[in-house]
C-alpha positions in Angstrom: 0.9 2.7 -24.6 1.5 -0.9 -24.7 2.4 -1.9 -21.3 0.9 0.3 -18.1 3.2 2.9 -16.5 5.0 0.5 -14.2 6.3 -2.0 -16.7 7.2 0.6 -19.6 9.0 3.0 -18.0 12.1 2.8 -16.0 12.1 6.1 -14.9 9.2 8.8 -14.6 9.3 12.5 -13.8 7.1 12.1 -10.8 8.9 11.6 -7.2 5.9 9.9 -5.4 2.8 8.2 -6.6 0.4 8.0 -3.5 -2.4 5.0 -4.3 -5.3 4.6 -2.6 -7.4 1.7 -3.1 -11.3 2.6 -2.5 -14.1 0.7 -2.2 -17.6 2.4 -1.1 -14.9 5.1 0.7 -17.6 8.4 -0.5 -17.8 9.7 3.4 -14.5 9.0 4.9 -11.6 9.8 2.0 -12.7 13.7 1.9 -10.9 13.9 5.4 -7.8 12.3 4.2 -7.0 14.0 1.0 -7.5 17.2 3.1 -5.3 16.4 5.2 -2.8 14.9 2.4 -3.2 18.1 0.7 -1.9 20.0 3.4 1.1 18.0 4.3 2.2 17.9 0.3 1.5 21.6 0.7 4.0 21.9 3.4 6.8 19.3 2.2 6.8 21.5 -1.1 8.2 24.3 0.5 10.7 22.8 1.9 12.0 20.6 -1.0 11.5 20.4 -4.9 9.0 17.2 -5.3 6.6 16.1 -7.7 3.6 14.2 -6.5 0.3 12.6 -7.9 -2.2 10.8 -6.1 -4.0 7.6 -7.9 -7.3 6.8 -6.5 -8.6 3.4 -7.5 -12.4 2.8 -7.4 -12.9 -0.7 -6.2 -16.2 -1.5 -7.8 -18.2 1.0 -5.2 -21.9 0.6 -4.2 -22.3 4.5 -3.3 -21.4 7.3 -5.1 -17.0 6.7 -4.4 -16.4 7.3 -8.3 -18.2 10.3 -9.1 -15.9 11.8 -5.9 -12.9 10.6 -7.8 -14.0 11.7 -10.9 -14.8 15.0 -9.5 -11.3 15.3 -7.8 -9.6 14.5 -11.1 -11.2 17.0 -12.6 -10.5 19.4 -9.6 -7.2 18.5 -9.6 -5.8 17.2 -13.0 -3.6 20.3 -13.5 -3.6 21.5 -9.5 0.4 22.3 -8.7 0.5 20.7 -5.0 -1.2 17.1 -5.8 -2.0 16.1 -9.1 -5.1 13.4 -9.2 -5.5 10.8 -11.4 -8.3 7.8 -11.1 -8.6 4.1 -12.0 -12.0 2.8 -12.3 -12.1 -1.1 -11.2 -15.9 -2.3 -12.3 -16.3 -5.4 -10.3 -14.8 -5.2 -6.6 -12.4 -7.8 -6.4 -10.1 -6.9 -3.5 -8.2 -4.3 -1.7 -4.8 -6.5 -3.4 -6.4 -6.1 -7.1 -7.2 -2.2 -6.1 -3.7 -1.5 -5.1 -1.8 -3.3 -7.7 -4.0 -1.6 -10.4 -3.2 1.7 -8.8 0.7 0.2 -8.8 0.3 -0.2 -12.5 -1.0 3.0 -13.3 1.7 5.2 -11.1 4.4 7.4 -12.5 6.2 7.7 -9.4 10.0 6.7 -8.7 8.8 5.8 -5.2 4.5 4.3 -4.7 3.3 4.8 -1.5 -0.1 3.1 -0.5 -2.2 4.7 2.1 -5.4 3.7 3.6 -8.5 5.8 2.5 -9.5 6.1 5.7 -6.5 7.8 6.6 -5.6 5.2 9.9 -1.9 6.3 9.5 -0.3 10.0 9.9 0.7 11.0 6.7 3.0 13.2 7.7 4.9 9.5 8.6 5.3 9.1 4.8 8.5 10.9 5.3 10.3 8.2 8.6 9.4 5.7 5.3 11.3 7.7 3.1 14.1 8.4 5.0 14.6 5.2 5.7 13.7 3.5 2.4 16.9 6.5 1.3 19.1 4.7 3.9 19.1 0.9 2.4 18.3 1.7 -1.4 19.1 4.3 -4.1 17.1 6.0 -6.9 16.2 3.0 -9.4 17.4 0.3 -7.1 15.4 -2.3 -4.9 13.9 -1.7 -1.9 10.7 -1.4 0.2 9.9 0.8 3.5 6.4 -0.8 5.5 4.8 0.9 8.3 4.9 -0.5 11.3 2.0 -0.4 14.2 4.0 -2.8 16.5 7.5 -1.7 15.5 8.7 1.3 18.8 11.7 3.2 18.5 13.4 5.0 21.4 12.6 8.5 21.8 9.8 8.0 18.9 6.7 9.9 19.2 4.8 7.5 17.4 1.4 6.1 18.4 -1.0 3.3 18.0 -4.3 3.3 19.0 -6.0 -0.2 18.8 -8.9 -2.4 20.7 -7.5 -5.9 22.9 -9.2 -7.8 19.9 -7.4 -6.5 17.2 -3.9 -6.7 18.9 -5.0 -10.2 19.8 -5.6 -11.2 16.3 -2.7 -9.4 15.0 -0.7 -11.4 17.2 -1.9 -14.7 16.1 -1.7 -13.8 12.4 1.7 -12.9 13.2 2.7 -16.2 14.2 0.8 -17.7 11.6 2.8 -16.0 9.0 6.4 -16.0 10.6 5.7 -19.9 10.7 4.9 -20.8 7.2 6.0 -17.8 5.6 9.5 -17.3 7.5 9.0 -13.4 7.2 11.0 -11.8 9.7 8.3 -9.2 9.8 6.6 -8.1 12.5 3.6 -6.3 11.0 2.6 -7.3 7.5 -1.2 -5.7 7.5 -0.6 -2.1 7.9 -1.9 -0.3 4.8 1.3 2.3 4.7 3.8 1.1 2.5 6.9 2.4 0.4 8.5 1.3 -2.4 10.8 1.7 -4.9 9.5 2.1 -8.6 12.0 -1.1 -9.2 10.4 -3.0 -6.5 6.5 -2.6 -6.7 7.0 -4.7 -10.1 6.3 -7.6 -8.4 2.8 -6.8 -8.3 2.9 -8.1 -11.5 3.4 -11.7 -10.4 1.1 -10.9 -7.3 -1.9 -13.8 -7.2 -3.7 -12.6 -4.6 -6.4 -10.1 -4.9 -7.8 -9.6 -1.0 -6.2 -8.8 2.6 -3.3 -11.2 2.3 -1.8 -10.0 -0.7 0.5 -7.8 1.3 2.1 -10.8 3.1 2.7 -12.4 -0.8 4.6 -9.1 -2.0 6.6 -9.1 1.0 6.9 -12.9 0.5 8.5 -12.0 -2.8 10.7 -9.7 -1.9 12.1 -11.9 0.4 12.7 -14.6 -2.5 14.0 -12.3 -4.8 16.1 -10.9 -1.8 14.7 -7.0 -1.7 15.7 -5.5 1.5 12.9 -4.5 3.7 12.9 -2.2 6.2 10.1 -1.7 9.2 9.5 1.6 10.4 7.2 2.7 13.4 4.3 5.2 12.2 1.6 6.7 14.0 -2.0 4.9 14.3 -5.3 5.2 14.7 -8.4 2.8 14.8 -11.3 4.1 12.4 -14.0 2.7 14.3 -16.7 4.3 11.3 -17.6 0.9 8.6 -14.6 -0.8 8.9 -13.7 -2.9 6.3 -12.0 -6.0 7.9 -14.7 -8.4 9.4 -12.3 -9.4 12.5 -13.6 -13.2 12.9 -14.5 -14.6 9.0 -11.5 -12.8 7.7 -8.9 -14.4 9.8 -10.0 -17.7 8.8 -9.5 -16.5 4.8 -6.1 -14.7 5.3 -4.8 -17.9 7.0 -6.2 -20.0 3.7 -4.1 -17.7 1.3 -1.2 -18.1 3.3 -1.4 -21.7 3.6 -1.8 -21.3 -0.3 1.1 -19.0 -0.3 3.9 -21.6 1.2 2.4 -24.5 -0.7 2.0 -23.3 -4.2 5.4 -21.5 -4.8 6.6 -24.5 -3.0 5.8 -26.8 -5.5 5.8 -24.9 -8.1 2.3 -24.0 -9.2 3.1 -19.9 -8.9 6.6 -19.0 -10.1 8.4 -16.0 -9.4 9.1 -15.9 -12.8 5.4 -15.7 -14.1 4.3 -12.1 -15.2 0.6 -12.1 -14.8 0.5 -8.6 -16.8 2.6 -7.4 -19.2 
């Protein structure tokens, strides 16, 4: 294979690729692929669809590989959730982990879930009914969860501290002002898209926490519609990964360097970092 899955093929006999990016994940991620497993289990019966999970080892300190090895081999051939696994040496970043488990997808649509299992799975299909309603098979398009996002007579829930909804609020307007993305939550580690659509990865610069607000950045550019949808979610108070004072102050740098280097020119939307 010359190029990875992504770029090569067009089309793939798989209906949903779910990635998850992991990085020293060896206690929390059995709980969420049991409780992926099940709801695959169930949506099988009631429809026809293929789907593989991609687990992408972000250069783990504890034993997080060997677990995804041990699921691959558990599950290579399994009929509900086939497993694949991308080893990443060197951690570089939840964005380098998720565009390399992006790559490596066979799916017609990629969804990316936390490992820690934050949002309810079971939301996976709002995104997809929606993602249905604004884009076809092969086209454009891109379905993100939402945490601050409430629709009437929704039954969805978020469960979050004063200090994260107070930082999320400030990021917000951080990003809506330099970044002009009509968004209102960029972070949330559930997101849909369309085979077509997660290509962009391939021009994708950034490699931690504010990659996400670049690919949606992108889309806007290159004028894929985008739709919010409210999910579920829960705080995982158990070795969280986002340090809620040093981080701000990095995400902020990337998307100062977001607005200034595609504005003059140093990143192109035309520059395919991988081919």
């Amino acid at each position: 294979m010359n190029k990875p899955y992504l770029l090569e093929f067009d089309e793939c006999k798989v209906d949903l690729s779910i990635v998850v990016p992991c990085y020293n994940e060896s206690k929390r991620f059995p709980r969420t692929f049991d409780e992926t497993y099940s709801f695959i289990s169930k949506l099988k019966k009631e429809r026809n669809i293929t789907v593989e999970m991609v687990l992408v080892n972000d250069g783990s300190r504890d034993a997080t590989w060997e677990m995804i090895k041990k699921y691959c081999a558990d599950y290579e051939n399994d009929k509900v959730l086939k497993v694949r696994g991308v080893d990443v040496s060197k951690n570089s970043g939840k964005g380098n982990a998720c565009r390399m488990g992006f790559l490596y997808s066979k799916g017609d649509n990629l969804l990316i879930i936390d490992a820690d299992g934050a949002t309810d799975i079971a939301d996976y299909q709002r995104l997809q009914t929606r993602l249905d309603e604004i884009s076809r098979k092969g086209e454009d398009g891109i379905a993100i969860g939402s945490r601050r996002l409430k629709e009437k007579d929704s039954d969805t829930k978020v469960e979050r501290t004063f200090i994260r909804r107070f930082v999320s609020h400030c990021f917000h307007l951080v990003v809506t002002t330099l970044l002009g993305l009509n968004v209102l939550d960029t972070q949330c580690g559930f997101k849909l898209y369309r085979r077509k659509s997660a290509r962009i990865v391939a021009i994708q610069h950034l490699e931690h926490w504010s990659f996400e607000c670049e690919l949606l950045y992108l889309a806007g550019r290159k004028k894929i519609p985008v739709v919010e949808v409210p999910v579920t979610w829960r705080e995982m108070e158990d070795d969280s990964k986002v340090k809620l004072f040093s981080d701000p102050i990095k995400m902020f740098r990337d998307i100062l360097a977001i607005r200034v280097l595609y504005m003059f020119g140093v990143w192109s939307l035309d520059d395919f970092l991988i081919y």
